[in-house]
N, C-alpha and C positions, 0 to 999 in steps of 0.2 A: 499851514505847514508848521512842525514842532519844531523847537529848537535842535539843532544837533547834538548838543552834550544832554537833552533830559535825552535820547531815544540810544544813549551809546549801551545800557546793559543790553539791550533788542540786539544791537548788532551786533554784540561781542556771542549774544547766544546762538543767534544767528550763523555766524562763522565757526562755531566750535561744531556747532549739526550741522552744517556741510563739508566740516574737516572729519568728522566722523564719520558721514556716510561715503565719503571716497574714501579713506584709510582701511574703513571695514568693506570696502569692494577690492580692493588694491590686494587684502589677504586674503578676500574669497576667492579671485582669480589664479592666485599664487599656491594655495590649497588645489583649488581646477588641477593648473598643469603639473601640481607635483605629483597629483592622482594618474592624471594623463599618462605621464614618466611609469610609473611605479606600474603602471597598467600592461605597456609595453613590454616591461620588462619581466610579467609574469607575475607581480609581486599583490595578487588581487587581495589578502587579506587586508593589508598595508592603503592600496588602492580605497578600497572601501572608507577607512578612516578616513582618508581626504578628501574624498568628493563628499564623505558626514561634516567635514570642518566648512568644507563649501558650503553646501546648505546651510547650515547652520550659520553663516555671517551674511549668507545670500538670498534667505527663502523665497527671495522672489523669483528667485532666475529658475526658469522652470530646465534650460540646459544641465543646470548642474544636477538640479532632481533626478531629471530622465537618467543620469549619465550613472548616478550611484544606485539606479534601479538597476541598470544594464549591467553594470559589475558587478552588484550583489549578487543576480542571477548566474550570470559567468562563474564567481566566486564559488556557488551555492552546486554547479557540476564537477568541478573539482574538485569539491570535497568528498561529491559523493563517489565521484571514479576513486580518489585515494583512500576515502573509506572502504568502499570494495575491495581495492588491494590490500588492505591491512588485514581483512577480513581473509579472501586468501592463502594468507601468509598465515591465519591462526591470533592474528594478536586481535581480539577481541575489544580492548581497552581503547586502542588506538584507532581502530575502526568506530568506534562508538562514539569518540572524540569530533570524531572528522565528519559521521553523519548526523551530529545535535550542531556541529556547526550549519552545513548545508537544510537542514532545515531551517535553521533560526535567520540563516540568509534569505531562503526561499520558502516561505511557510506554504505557497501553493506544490511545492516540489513534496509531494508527500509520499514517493516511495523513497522519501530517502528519514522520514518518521518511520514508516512503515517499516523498513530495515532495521532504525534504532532499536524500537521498541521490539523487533524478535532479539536482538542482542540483549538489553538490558533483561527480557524475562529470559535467556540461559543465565546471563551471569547470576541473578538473583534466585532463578532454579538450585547452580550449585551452591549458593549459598544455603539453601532451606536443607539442601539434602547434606550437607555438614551438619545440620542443625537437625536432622533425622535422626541422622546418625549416634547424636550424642544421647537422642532421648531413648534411642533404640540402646542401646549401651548402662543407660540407666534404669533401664525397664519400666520408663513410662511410653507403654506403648499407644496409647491413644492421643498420646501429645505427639510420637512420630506417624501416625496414621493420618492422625489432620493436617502434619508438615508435608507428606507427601502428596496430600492433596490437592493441595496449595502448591505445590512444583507441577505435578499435571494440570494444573490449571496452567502454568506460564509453560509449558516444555512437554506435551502429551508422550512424548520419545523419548527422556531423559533416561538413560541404559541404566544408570545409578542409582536410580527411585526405582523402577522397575526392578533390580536386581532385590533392593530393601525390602521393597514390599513383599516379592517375595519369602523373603526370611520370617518376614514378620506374619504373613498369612500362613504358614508352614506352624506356629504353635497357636493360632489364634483360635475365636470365638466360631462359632456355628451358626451362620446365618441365613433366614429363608424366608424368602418372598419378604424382604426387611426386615422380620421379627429375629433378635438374636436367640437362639432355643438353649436356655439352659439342659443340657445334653450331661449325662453323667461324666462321660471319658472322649476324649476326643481320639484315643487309640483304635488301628483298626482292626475290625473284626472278619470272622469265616464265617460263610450261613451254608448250610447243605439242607434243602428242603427236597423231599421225595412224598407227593402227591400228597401236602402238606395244608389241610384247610386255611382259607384263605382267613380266619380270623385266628387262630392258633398262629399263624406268622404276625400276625401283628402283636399278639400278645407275648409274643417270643421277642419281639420290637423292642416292646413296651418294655421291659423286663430288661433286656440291652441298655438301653437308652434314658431313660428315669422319663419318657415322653409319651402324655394320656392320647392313645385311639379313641376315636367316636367314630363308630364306624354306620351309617349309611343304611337304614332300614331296609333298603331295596338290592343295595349288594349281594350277589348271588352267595347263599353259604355253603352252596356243593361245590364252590370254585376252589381246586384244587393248585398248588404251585411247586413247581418240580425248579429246583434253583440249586446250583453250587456257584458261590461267590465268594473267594478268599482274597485278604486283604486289602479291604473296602471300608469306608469311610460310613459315617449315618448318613451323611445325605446322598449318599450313592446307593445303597442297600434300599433307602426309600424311593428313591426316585426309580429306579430299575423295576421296584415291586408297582409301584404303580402304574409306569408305563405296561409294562407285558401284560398288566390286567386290566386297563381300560378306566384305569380310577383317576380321579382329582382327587385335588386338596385343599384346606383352607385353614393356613395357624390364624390360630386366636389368641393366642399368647404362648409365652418364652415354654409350656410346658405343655399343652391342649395343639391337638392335630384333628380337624375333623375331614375323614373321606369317604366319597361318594363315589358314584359312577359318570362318566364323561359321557353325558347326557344332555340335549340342546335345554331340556325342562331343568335339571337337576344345574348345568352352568347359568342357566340363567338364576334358579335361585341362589346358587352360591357365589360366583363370581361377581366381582366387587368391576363397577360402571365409572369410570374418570370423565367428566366434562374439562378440556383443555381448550384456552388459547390460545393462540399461534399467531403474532404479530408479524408481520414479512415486511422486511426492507427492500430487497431488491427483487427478488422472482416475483412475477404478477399470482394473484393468488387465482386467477382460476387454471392459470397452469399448473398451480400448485395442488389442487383440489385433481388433477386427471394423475399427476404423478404417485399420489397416497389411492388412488382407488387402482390403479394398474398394480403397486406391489403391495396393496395390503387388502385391496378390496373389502375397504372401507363403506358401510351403509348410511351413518348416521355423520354427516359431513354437510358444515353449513359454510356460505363465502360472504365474507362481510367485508361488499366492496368499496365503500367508503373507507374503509382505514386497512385495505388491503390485506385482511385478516382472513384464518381459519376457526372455524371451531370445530371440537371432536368430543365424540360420545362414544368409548369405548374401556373395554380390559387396560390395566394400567400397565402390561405388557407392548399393549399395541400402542399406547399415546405413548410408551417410552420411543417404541420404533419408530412414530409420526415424531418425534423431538429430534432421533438423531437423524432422519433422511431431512428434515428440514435445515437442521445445522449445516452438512454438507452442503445441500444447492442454494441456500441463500445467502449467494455473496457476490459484493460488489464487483462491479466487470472494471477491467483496464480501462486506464485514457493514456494519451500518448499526446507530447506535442509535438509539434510540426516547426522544423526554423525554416525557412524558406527562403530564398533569394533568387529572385528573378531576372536576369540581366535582357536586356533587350537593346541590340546595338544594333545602329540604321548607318549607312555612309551614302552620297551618291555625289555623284561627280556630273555636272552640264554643261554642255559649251554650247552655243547660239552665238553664229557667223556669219556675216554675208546681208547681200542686198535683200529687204524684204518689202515687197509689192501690197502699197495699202487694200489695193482692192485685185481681184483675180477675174474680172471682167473688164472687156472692151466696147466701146461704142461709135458708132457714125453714123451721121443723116443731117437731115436738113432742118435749119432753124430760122423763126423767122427773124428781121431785123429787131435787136432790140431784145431778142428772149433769151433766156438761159439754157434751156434746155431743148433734146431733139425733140420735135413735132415725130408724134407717134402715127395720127392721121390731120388730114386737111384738106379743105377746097381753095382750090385759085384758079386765074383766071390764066397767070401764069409767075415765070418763078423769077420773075424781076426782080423782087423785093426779098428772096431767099437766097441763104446761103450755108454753107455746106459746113460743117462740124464731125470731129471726132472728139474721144476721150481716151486720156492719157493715165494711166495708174500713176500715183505718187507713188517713191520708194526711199524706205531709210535702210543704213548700211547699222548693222548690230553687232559690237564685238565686246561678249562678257561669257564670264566661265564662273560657277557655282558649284564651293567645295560645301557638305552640307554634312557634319558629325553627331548624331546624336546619341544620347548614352539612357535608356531608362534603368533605372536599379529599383527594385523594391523588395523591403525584406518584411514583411509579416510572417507573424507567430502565430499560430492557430492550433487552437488544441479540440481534441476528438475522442467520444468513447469511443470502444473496440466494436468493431464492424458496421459503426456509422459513417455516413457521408461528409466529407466538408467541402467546402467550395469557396475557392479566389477569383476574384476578378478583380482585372487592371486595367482601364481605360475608360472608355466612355459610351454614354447611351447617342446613339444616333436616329434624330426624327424620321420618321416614314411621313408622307402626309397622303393621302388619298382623300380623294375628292367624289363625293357622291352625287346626285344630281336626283331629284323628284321630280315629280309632274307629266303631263303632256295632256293629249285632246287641244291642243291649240293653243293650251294657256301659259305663260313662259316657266319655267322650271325652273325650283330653288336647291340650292348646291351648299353642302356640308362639307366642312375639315374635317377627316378623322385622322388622330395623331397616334402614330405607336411608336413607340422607340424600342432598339436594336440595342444589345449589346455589342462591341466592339473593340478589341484590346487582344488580353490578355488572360485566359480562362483557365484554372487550373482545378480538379477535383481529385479528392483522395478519399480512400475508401482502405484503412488500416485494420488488419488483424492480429494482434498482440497475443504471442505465442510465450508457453509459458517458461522458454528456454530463455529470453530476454530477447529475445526477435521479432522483428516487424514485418510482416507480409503486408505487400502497398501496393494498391490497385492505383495508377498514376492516370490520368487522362488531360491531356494539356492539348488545349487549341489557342492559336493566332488570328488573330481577323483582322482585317484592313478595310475600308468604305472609299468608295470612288461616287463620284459625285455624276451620275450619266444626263442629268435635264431635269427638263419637267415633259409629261405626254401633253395630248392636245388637251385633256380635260384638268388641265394642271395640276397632277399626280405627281409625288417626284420619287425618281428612279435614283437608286443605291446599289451599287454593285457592293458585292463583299467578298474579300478574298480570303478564303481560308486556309492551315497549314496544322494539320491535327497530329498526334501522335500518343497512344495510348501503349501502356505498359504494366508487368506485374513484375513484382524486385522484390527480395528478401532485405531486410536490412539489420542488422546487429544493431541494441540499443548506442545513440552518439553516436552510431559510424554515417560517414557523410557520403554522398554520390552524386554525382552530376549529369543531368541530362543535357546533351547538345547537340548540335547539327544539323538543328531546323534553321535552314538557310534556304535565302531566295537570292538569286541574282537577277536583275533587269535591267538588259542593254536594249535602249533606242536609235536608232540612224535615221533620223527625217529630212529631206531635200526641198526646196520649194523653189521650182523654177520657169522660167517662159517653154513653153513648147517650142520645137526646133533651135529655138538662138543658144538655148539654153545646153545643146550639144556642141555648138562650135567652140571649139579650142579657143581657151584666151577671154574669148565675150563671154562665154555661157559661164564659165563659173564667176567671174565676176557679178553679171545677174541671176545670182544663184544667191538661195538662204538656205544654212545647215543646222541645221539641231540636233545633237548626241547626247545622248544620259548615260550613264552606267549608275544602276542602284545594291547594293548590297545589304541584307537584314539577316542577323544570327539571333537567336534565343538561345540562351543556357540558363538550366534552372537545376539548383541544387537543392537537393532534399538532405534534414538531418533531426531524423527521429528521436526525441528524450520522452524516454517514459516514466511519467510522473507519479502510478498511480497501478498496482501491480495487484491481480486478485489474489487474496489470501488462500491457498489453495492449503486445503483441511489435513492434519496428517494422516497417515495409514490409517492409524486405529481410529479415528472418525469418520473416514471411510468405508471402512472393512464395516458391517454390521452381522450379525447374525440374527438370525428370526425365526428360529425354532424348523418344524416340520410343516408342508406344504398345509396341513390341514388344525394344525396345531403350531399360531403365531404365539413369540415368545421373544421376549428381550435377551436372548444368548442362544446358544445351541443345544439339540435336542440331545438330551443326556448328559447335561451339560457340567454334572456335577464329573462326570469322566473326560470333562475335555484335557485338562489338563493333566499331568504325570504326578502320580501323588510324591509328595515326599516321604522321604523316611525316617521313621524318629530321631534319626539322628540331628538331625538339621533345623527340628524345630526347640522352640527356649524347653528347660529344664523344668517339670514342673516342681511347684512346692513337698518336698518329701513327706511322708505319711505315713505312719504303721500299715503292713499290707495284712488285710484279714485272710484268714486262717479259712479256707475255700475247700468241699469239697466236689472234687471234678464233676459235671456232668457226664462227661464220657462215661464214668463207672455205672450212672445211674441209669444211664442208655444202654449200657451194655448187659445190663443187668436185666433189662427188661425182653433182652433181643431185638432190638429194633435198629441199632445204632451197628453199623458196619463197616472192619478199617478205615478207622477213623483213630490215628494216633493226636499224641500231646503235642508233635512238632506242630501240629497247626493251627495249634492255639495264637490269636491275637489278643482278644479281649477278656478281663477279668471282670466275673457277675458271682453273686454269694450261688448255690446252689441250691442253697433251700428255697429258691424264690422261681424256679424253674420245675415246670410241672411235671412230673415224671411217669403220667398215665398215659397205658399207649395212644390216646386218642392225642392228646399234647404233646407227646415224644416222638413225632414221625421228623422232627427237626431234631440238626446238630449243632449244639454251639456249645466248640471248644475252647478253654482255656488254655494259657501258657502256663508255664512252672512257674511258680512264686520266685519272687527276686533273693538273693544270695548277696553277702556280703561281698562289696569290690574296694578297690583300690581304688581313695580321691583322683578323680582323671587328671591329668596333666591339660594345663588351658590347651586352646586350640593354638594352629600354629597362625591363624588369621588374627590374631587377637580377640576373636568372639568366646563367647562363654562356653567352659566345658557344657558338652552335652550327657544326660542320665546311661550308664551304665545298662547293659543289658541285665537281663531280669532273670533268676534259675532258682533261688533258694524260697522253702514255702511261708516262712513265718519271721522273719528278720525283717527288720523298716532297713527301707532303702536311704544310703549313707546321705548327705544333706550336698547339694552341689557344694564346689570351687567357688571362691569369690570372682567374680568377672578381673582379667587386671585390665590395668588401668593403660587405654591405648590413649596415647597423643596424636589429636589428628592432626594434620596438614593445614595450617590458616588458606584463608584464601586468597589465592594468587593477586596481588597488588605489583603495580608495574614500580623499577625503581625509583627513587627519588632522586636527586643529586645535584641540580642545581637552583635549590631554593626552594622557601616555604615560605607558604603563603596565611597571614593571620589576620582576623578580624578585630582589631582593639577598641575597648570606648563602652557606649552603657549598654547595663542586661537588662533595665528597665524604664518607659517612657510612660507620661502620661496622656492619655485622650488630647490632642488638640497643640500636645507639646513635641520640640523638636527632640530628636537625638543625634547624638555623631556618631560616627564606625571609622574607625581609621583600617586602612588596609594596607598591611606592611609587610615586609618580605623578607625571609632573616636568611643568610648564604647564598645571597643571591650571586650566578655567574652570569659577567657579560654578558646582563640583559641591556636589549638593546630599545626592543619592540615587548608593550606588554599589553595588548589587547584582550580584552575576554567579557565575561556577560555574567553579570550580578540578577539573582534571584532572587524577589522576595515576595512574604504573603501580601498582595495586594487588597487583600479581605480589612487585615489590622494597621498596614502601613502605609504612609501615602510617600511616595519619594517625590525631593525637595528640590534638590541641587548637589552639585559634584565638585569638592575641590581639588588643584593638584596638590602633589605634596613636591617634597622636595629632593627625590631620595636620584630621577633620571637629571635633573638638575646641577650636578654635582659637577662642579669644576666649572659654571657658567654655563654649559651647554644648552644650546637651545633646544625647545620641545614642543610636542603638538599633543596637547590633551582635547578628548571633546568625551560628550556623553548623550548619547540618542536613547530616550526612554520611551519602549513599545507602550503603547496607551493602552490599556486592558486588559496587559496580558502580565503585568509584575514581574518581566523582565529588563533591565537596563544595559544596554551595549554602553562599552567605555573601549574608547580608542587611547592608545596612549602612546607615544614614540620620542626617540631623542633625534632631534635635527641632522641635515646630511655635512658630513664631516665627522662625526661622534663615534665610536667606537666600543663601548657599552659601559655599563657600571657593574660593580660589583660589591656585593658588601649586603647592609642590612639599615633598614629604614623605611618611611611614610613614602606609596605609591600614591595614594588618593586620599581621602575625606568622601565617605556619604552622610547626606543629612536626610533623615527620614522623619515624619511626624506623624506621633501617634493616633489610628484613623477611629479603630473597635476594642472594644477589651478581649484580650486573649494572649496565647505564645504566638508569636509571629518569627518566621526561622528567615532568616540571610545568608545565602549560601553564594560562592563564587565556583564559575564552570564554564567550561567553554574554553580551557586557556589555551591561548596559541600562544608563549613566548618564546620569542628571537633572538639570537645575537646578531652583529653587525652585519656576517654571511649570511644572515636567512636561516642557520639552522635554528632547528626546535630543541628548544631548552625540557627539561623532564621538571614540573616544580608542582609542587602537593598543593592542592585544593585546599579552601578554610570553610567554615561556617558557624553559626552560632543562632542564638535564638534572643529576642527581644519581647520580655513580656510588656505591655500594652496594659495599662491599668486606670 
C-alpha cells in the first residue's frame, strides 16, 4: 500500500473528473428540460438548440439524441407548412427561408428541397431575364438568346422570357434543320405561280433568297405549281412548295439546299440516321420500349436491361421525339409517410365469491378394516370385518375482486412509395404445435412436433395513393386478434382459439391532416354459479354453499392516421408535355407546316436593321407586263426587294410574279417607342434615297431585383482573405444595428472541398450587461454545413447595438477560393418575433 501524501495528485485528479462529469450531466439535464419547456410552448427552433446543448455535454444519453431527432422532425413540418404559407401569400423569399430551414432539419423531408429548389430557380429565372433584358437593350443578342435559355432551363413558363424571345425571334436569323441559312432579307415576300415549272420556282427561290437549289435528278420536270402566297416568310414559301409537291430536303450549309422526292429509296439515301441513348431512372425500360413503338412505331429499338437503358436508331426528328416522350414519363413516383398511433385500451372488472367445492364428486361403500379407500369389488365369507364409508368434498369460501387496466400505445412511422403496400404489426407470434405420428403394421409409431406460429395483436395495412392535388387516397385495413388457450387433443396437438375484430376502409386525406379511427370495441360480461344440486336452491343454505364468478371485460382500439408527404413527382410543365410530331405518316419534331404555326410578326416589331443605300431597281411587274403574261398584279403588293436584272424575263421563266414595294422615301427620325424599346424602321415609298439611320435606343432603367427589406441589422464576416494549407484562420461574425436580438440561430456554409472547420467561439456582443447565454455548434459531417445555436438566458430581454456574435476557426484543407457564406437566419427578439437582418459572406483563398 502507498503512502497517502505520494498518491494525493491521483486523488485530486480524480475528484476534479468526477466533479466534472456530474457538473457536465447537471447542464445536460438542465439544457434536456429547458428544451422540454421551449417544446411545449411551440418554440421548436429554440427547442432544437437545447436538446443540441444536451447532446453535446451528454452524448451518451441516447434520450436526449432520440428527443432532438423528434423535434427536428417536428421543427422540420413547420417550417414547411409556414413555408407554404409564405408561398401563398406571394413572398417568395420568406417561403424559401422557411423551406432550406425544413430541409436542413429534415434532409429525409425532401419535398420540402423539392419546393425550395422550384423557388430559388424562379427567383434566379427573373433574375437572368433582367439580365436578357439588358443584353437585349444592348443589341447583343446572342448573349440574351443563351440568358434566355438558361431561364427555360430553371422556369420552362416564365411569361417574361417567353414574351423576350419573342421580340428577339421577330428580327432574328433563319434557321433550318440547325443550319442557320444565310438568307439575303429576312422581309416577306408575294409568290403568284400559275402552272409554273417546278424548277423555274426554285430558281425564282433562288434568286429571292441568295439560296443554291440542287435539285434531284428524278424530280418530275413537267411538274407544274399553281400557288398564290402573300406575305410569307423563306421558310414558309419553302416549306409549303415542298410539302404540296411531295419533296424533301437536305441543307448542307448556310447557303446550299439539296431537294429530292419523298421517296423510302431516295429518304433512305438522304436522310441523316441518329444512334441514341436513353438512360431511364424510374420507368422500367421495357415498358418503355412498348410506349416509343405504340406512338412512334419505332423499328430499330434495343433494351439494355442491365443498366435499364434504350437505344435508338433513327431520323433525328424521331430521337428528338423519343427524348421528349422520355422526359415526361421518367419520373420519380411519390412517397408518403405514415405517423401512426395505435391506442389499445383493455379494462375488466372480476369478483369470485362464495363457498367452493374441491371436488364435484361424491362417494360411498364399503371398506375394509384398515384401508383407505372404497373396495370397488371383493369376496368374503362375510362382512364382519367391513365397514361402511362415504366421501365428503373439502370447501373454501373465496372473496376477491380484480380491477385489471391496461393501456398499449404505439406510434410508428413508416413511410411508402405511392400505391405500394405497408404493413404493421403489434403483438406477438403465438405457437401452434401439432403432433404427427408414423408407423404401424404392429410396430410402435414415431411422433413429430411441428411448430407454426400465429400472428396475434395488432395488424394494420396501408395501401396510399398520392394525388397530385396534395391528397392522400388510403386503403386502411386494420384487424385485432386475441388467443385463448382451449388444451391439448388426445394426440397432444394444442388448440388456439383466436378471436378476431376487422375493419377495413378507404378515406381521402389532405397532406398533415390527421384522422382517427375508433370504435372497435368488445364488451364481455360473465355470470358463473357453482353449486350443490337441490341444497343449493333452499333459501339461506344454498347461497351460502354456493361460488359466484362475474367478469365484465372491455377492449377499444383507436388508431390515428396522419399522412406527410415527403417526396412529390415532378410533374413536367405544359410545354414538355404538349409535344408535336408532325403528320401521321410524316414524324417530325414540331408541327406539320410548322413554319405557319405561329402569327408572323410585322416589321414593326422586329429590331431596326442596319441602314443601307437602297439600289436603284427596276420593277418586274413592268417586265411581266410587258411580255403579257403577268395579270393585275399591282405595286401594293410588293414585300420584297430583288435587282431585276437577275429575274428571267422569257415567257418560259415569267409564268411567276414577284412583286416589289416602292423604294423607301425620306422620313422623319421616329420618336422612341413608348415601351422604352427601340424605334422601329419607317415605312419604305421613295425609289433612290438611303433610308435615314435609326434613333439611338434611350436608355431604360430597369427595376433591381426585388430584395426583402432590411432593418434590424447586418450581418458581416470579419478576419482573413487568405489561409495556408494546414493553417488556421479566424472569421469573426458580427452584426452592426442590431435590434433586440435576442435568439440568433442560423447555418454557416462552407467549401468543404478547401476548408476543414475547427471549432466555434462565442463572442461577446448577447453577453452584454452579464447576461447569461447558450451557444453550441453542431457541424454536419460531409455535407460543409455548420448549425450554430445561439441565445441569451431566460430573464433577458435582447441586445441591441453592434458587435462580435461568434468566432469561426477554419483550417486550410486544398488550394483554391473557398466561399463562407451565412443562411438560414432565424433571428428573435424576446417575443419570438422575426427580426429582418441581411446575410454576409466572403471568400477565403487557400494557398
Amino acid at each position: 500500500m502507498f503512502p497517502m501524501k505520494n498518491n494525493r495528485p491521483v486523488v485530486i485528479l480524480m475528484c476534479v473528473a468526477v466533479l466534472s462529469l456530474f457538473f457536465s450531466g447537471c447542464a445536460g439535464q438542465k439544457a434536456f428540460m429547458e428544451g422540454e419547456k421551449l417544446t411545449r410552448q411551440g418554440k421548436l427552433d429554440e427547442a432544437v438548440v437545447s436538446f443540441a446543448e444536451a447532446v453535446q455535454k451528454n452524448p451518451e444519453k441516447q434520450e436526449y439524441r432520440q428527443k432532438l431527432i423528434q423535434t427536428r422532425n417536428s421543427a422540420a413540418t413547420k417550417h414547411l407548412e409556414s413555408g407554404r404559407e409564405f408561398l401563398a401569400a406571394g413572398k417568395r423569399v420568406e417561403a424559401l427561408s422557411d423551406l432550406r430551414m425544413a430541409s436542413a432539419y429534415a434532409p429525409s423531408l425532401e419535398v420540402a428541397a423539392q419546393e425550395a429548389k422550384i423557388i430559388e430557380n424562379q427567383l434566379r429565372a427573373d433574375e437572368l431575364v433582367t439580365e436578357a433584358e439588358s443584353f437585349y437593350r444592348a443589341r447583343r443578342i446572342a448573349q440574351a438568346k443563351n440568358t434566355i435559355d438558361a431561364v427555360f432551363n430553371l422556369e420552362p413558363e416564365n411569361a417574361a422570357a417567353k414574351a423576350l424571345l419573342g421580340k428577339i425571334n421577330a428580327g432574328g436569323k433563319t434557321v433550318m434543320d440547325g443550319v442557320e441559312l444565310d438568307v439575303n432579307s429576312a422581309q416577306p415576300i408575294n409568290l403568284k405561280f400559275k402552272a409554273t415549272g417546278i424548277k423555274d420556282v426554285f430558281n425564282i427561290l433562288s434568286k429571292l433568297s441568295g439560296i443554291n437549289f440542287i435539285l434531284d435528278e428524278e424530280i418530275k420536270t413537267q411538274t407544274n405549281v399553281t400557288l398564290l402566297l402573300e406575305n410569307a416568310t423563306f421558310p414558309q414559301a419553302l416549306e409549303l412548295i415542298l410539302q404540296l409537291n411531295k419533296l424533301g430536303k437536305k441543307v448542307l450549309n448556310s447557303r446550299t439546299i439539296i431537294v429530292y422526292p419523298r421517296t423510302k429509296e431516295k429518304d433512305k439515301q438522304f436522310a441523316d440516321q441518329l444512334i441514341q441513348t436513353f438512360y431511364l431512372s424510374n420507368i422500367d425500360a421495357k415498358k418503355a420500349v412498348n410506349l416509343l413503338r405504340t406512338m412512334l412505331q419505332l423499328r430499330k429499338i434495343y433494351v439494355h436491361e442491365e443498366l435499364n437503358a434504350l437505344i435508338v436508331r433513327d431520323t433525328p426528328d424521331v430521337i428528338k421525339l423519343c427524348a421528349q416522350i422520355l422526359e415526361s414519363a421518367d419520373r420519380a413516383d411519390s412517397e408518403v409517410l405514415f405517423e401512426l398511433e395505435l391506442i389499445d385500451v383493455a379494462k375488466s372488472d372480476d369478483l369470485e365469491i362464495g363457498t367452493q367445492l374441491a371436488a364435484k364428486r361424491y362417494a360411498f361403500g364399503l371398506v375394509d378394516s384398515g384401508a383407505t379407500g372404497i373396495l370397488s369389488s371383493f369376496v368374503a365369507d362375510s362382512v364382519k370385518d367391513l365397514e361402511f364409508m362415504f366421501t365428503v368434498p373439502t370447501a373454501t369460501f373465496d372473496l376477491k375482486k380484480s380491477l385489471t387496466d391496461t393501456d398499449l400505445l404505439a406510434s410508428p412511422k413508416i413511410r411508402v412509395k405511392n400505391k405500394e403496400k405497408a404493413k404493421v404489426v403489434v403483438g406477438s407470434k403465438e405457437p401452434v404445435v401439432t403432433v404427427t405420428t408414423t408407423g404401424g403394421g404392429g410396430v410402435s409409431g414415431t411422433t413429430q412436433d411441428n411448430i407454426q406460429y400465429v400472428d396475434v395483436g395488432i395488424k394494420l395495412n396501408i395501401e396510399p395513393t398520392i394525388q397530385l392535388d396534395n391528397s392522400v387516397f388510403v386503403k386502411v385495413g386494420l384487424e385485432v386478434s386475441s388467443a385463448d388457450d382451449l388444451g391439448k387433443t388426445d394426440s397432444g396437438s394444442i388448440l388456439l382459439r383466436i378471436n378476431t375484430t376487422n375493419a377495413e376502409t378507404a378515406l381521402t386525406l389532405k397532406d398533415g391532416e390527421r384522422t382517427i379511427i375508433g370504435g372497435l370495441m368488445r364488451n364481455d360480461t360473465t355470470n358463473n354459479k357453482e353449486t350443490i344440486p337441490f341444497i343449493g336452491d333452499i333459501p339461506l343454505i344454498g347461497p351460502m354453499l354456493s361460488y359466484y364468478k362475474k367478469g365484465k371485460g372491455k377492449r377499444e382500439i383507436l388508431l390515428s392516421i396522419t399522412p406527410h408527404i415527403v417526396k412529390n413527382v415532378v410533374i413536367p410543365s405544359q410545354a414538355e408535355t404538349t409535344i408535336w410530331s408532325g403528320g401521321e405518316e410524316d414524324l417530325k419534331a414540331g408541327p406539320a407546316f410548322g413554319t405557319f404555326a405561329g402569327s408572323f410578326d410585322p416589321e414593326t416589331s422586329r429590331l431596326p436593321e442596319k441602314a443601307v443605300p437602297a439600289k436603284q431597281v427596276v420593277s418586274p411587274v413592268k417586265a411581266a407586263a410587258a411580255t403579257g403574261i403577268l395579270e393585275n398584279v399591282g405595286a401594293e403588293q410588293a414585300a420584297v426587294s430583288v435587282n431585276a436584272d437577275e429575274i428571267p424575263v422569257s415567257p418560259e421563266g415569267l409564268a411567276a410574279a414577284v412583286v416589289l414595294p416602292p423604294s423607301v422615301v425620306p422620313a422623319e427620325t421616329p420618336e422612341p417607342a413608348a415601351d422604352g424599346l427601340p424605334p422601329t424602321a419607317p415605312e419604305a415609298a421613295a425609289p433612290t434615297l438611303p433610308a435615314p439611320a435609326p434613333a439611338a435606343a434611350p436608355l431604360v432603367q430597369l427595376q433591381p431585383f426585388p430584395v426583402p427589406p432590411v432593418g434590424d441589422g447586418k450581418l458581416a464576416l470579419v478576419g482573413a482573405t487568405e489561409v495556408k494549407v494546414g493553417e488556421e484562420a479566424i472569421l469573426e461574425v458580427t452584426i452592426a444595428d442590431g435590434n433586440k436580438l435576442y435568439s440568433a440561430p442560423l447555418f454557416v456554409f462552407f467549401d468543404q472541398a478547401a476548408l476543414d472547420f475547427v471549432r466555434a467561439e462565442e463572442g461577446d456582443f448577447l453577453r452584454q450587461g452579464g447576461q447569461p447565454t447558450v451557444f453550441t455548434t453542431s457541424a454536419l459531417a460531409g455535407q460543409g454545413q455548420l448549425i450554430v445555436g445561439y441565445k441569451q438566458g431566460v430573464g433577458a430581454t435582447g441586445v441591441s447595438g453592434s458587435g462580435t456574435l461568434f468566432r469561426l476557426i477554419f483550417k486550410g484543407k486544398a488550394p483554391g477560393a473557398a466561399s463562407v457564406r451565412l443562411d438560414r437566419i432565424n433571428f428573435r427578439d424576446q417575443a419570438g418575433q422575426r427580426l429582418k437582418v441581411e446575410a454576409a459572406a466572403t471568400t477565403l483563398e487557400v494557398r
